[in-house]
N, C-alpha and C positions, 0 to 999 in steps of 0.2 A: 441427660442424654439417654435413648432408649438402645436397649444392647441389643441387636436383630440373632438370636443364632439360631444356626442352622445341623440338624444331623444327619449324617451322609451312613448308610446303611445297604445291606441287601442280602442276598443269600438265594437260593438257588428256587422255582414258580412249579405250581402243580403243571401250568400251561402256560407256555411262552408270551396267548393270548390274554391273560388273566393276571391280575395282582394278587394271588393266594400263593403264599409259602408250603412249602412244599411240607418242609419242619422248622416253625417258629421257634424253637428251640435253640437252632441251627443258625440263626440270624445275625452274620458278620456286622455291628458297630466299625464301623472304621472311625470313627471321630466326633465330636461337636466344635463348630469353628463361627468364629467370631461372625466373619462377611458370607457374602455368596460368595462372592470371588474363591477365597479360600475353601469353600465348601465344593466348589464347581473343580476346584483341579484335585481333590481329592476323589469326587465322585468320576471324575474324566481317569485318572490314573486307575480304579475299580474295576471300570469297564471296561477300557483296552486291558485290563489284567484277566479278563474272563471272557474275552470277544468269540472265542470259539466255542463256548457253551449257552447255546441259546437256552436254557433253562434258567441262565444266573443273571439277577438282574439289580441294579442298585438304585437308589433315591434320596433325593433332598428333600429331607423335612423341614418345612419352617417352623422351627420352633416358637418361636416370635407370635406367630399367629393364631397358638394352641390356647391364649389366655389374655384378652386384652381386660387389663385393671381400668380402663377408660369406661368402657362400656357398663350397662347393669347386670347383661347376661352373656357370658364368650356362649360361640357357636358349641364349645365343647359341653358348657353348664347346659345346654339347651337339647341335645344328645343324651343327659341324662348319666353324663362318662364323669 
């Protein structure tokens, strides 16, 4: 069975418009969770916890998708990461 997870994270953008962290240092982890589902009411509870700072922003990461062992090359090996 392939285990999908997912990491829900964020922390505060240089520009509201922009995915740049302001201090990657500073980058709240809130969790790794098995489903979306699970990952979705963690990142939903994140957001309404910081709705009034439009500087603060969170995200699902697929983790699942960082490394398929299927393939010859993940998008990540190909990156050069």
């Amino acid at each position: 069975m392939t285990q999908r997870l997912h990491l829900v994270f964020g922390g505060e953008l240089v520009d509201p418009n922009k995915t740049v962290f302001k201090d990657p240092s500073k980058i709240h982890i809130v969790g790794m969770f098995p489903d979306y589902n699970s990952a979705h009411s963690a990142w939903k509870a994140e957001a309404h916890r910081t709705v009034d700072d439009a500087h603060m922003r969170y995200f699902i990461a697929h983790i699942h998708r960082l490394r398929d062992e299927a393939t010859a090359a993940s998008p990540t090996e190909e990156l050069g990461a």
